[in-house]
Each structure stands twice: as structure tokens, then as C-alpha cells.
N, C-alpha and C positions, 0 to 999 in steps of 0.2 A: 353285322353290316346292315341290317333290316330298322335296325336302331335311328337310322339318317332319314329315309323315308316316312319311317312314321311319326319320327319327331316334327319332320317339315307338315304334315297333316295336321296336328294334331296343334303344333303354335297357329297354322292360318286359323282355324278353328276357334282357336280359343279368343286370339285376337279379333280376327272379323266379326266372330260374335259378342263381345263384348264391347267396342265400336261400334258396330251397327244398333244394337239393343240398350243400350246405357241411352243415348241422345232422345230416341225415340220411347222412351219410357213416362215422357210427359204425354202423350198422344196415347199411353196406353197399348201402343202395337210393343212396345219393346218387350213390357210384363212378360208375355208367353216366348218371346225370340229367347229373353235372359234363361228364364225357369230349362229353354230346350238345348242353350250350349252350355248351361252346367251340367244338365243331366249327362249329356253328347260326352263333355270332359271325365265326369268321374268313371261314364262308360267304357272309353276308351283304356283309364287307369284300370278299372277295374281286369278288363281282358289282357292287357299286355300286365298283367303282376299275374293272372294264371297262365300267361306263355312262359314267363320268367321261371316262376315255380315247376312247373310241368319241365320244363329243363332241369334243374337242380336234382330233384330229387327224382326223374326218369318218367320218360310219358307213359301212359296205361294208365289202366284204373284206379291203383294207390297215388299218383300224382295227380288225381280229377276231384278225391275225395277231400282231399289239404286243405284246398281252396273253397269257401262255402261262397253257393252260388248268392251273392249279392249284388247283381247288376241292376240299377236304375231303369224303372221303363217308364217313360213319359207320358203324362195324361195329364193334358191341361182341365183342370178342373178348376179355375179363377183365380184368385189370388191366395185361395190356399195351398195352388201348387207349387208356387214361386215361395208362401213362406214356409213351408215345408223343404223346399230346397234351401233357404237361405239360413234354416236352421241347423243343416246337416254338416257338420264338421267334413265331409267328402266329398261338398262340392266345391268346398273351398281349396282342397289337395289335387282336386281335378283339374281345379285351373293353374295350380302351380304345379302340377305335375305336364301338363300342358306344356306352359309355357318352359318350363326347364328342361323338356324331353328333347327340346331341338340343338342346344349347345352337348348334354350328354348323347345324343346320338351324332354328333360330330364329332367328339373323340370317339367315340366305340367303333364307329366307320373309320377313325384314321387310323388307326392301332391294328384295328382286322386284317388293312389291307396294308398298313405301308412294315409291319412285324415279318408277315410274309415273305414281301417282295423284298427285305435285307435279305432275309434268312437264302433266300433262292439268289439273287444278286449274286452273293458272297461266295454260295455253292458255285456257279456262273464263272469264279475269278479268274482260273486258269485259263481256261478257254478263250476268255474274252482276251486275257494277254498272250496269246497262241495264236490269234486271229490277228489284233490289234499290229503287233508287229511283226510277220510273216507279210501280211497281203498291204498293211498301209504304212508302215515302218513308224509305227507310232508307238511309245511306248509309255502305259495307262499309268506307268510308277505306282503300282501298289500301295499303301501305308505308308506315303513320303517319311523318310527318315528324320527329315527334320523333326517330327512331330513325336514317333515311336521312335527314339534315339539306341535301344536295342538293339533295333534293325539298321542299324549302320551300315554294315556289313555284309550284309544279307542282298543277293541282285533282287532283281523286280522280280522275276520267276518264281523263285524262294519266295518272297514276299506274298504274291499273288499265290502260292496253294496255303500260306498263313492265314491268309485272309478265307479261303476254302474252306479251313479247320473252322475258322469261328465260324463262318456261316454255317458246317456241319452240327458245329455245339448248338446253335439258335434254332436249328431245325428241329434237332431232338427235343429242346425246352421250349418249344412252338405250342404244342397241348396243352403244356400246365398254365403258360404267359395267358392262352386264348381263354381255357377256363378259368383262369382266376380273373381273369377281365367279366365272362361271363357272369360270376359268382358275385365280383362288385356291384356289376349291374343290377342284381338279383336283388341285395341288398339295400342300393339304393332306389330302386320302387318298392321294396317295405316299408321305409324310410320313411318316400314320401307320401304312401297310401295308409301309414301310422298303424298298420297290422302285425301284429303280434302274433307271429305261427308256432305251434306247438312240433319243434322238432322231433319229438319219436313220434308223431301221428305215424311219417313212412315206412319207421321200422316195426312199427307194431302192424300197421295195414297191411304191409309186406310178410310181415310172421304167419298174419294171420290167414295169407291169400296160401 
């Protein structure tokens, strides 16, 4: 869920700085603004791909060692810091890791939360049709039959702890759905940070701990 907020950061970021710094790079102020929202972008990549990591393979000290500390630190030193930057294949993934963090942290935020809220809904269904027609004589019809034509024959009641059972199954396979989401994520910041991790580093770091 954390995926939404720091995607909205991270595009103002990349866009505001590269509109503000691109025009102004005839006058010379852009030079150092450019060199500091590349740096600013591959930073950010850099740290959200060892939050990612540090999850996958479990946080502690074998999860701190995966990731070699390669974070950008800025030091305007003239125009060789900007082409030192513009050389680096990572400031270029900074910014597309930028700009694309904001649409994948808008799925990873709707899935977080709307996976959930079925799963609970569905657990919810009795109740709500126990409530719904008792107190307001309203009846929720469950899984209209039209649609599930099995359930033909089945009252809304029936139908309504049906619909219970699934949302009981989606609860149970809530963990796996949440970490295999997490795990794409994972994947996709390697992806787009083009790092190549050596998967037994944890099991050997962990043997060895």
C-alpha cells in the first residue's frame, strides 16, 4: 500500500525536475538542478529496491548484505558531475523507474486494499442479509441467479452463506495472492534497476550466520 504514496513522490520529482531543469539549462542554472533530480531519482530506486529485497528474502542482517550499498551522493562539481551522471546507465532507470512507480503503485494500492475488502465483504454476507431483511425488509439477493444459474433454487439465505464460503476460501489464499503481489513487485524494481542478484547469497549468509 506504501507503493501509492511513494510513487506520487517520486513522479512529482522526476517530472518537476526535469521541467524546471531541461528549459533553464541555457542560462546554465538547470546544469546542477538536472545532475540533482537524476541523482534524487536513481536514489530513490536505489532504496525502494533494498526495501523490496529486504522483504523477499526477510529483514536482518543477511537481507542488508544482498543489496551492495550503491546509493548516489551528490556533489556538484561542474560539468563533470552532470556528465558523469549522463553517463550512468542508472540515471537513466531512475527516471523511468520514477516515472513508472506512480501507475505500478496504483495497482499495488488497489489490489492491497480492494483483495481484502472482497475477502471480508463476502465473510460479512450472512449478516448483512440477517440485518438487511429483518430491520429494512430488504432483500440483498445474493449471487442473482440469473447470473449463477446453479443457484436457481437456492433462497437468498443459502445463497448469502455461499457467497460466505468464497469469501472464507479468499481469506485463506489472501497471504499467498498479497505475497505473490509483493514478490512481482520485487521483481519488477530489479527489472527496472537492471540488477542482477545472486539468489543463494541468503542461503549461504543465512548457513553461514
Amino acid at each position: 500500500m506504501l507503493a501509492l504514496p511513494k510513487g506520487i513522490i517520486a513522479f512529482v520529482i522526476a517530472i518537476t525536475g526535469l521541467c524546471v531543469s531541461l528549459p533553464l539549462v541555457i542560462i546554465w542554472i538547470g546544469l546542477p538542478l538536472l545532475a540533482l533530480t537524476l541523482t534524487w531519482c536513481r536514489t530513490m530506486m536505489t532504496n525502494e529496491q533494498k526495501v523490496a529485497e529486504a522483504w523477499s528474502h526477510g529483514k536482518g542482517e543477511a537481507a542488508q548484505q544482498i543489496m551492495p550499498d550503491n546509493t548516489a551522493v551528490f556533489r556538484w562539481e561542474g560539468l563533470r558531475t552532470l556528465g558523469s551522471q549522463l553517463r550512468q546507465d542508472q540515471s537513466y532507470r531512475g527516471i523511468l523507474y520514477s516515472i513508472l512507480q506512480l501507475p505500478a503503485g496504483i495497482l499495488g494500492f488497489t489490489l492491497s486494499l480492494v483483495l481484502p475488502s472482497v475477502a471480508i465483504g463476502c465473510l460479512l454476507a450472512p449478516a448483512v442479509h440477517k440485518i438487511s431483511t429483518e430491520l429494512f425488509s430488504f432483500d440483498p439477493n445474493m449471487l442473482d441467479p440469473e447470473v449463477f444459474f446453479f443457484l436457481a433454487n437456492r433462497t437468498s439465505s443459502e445463497r448469502s452463506w455461499i457467497v460466505c464460503g468464497i469469501g472464507f476460501v479468499m481469506l485463506l489464499l489472501l497471504p499467498l495472492l498479497l505475497q505473490g503481489i509483493g514478490r512481482l513487485y520485487t521483481a519488477w524494481i530489479n527489472m527496472i534497476s537492471g540488477t542482477q542478484l545472486n539468489v543463494k547469497a541468503p542461503l549461504e549468509i543465512l548457513h553461514n550466520s
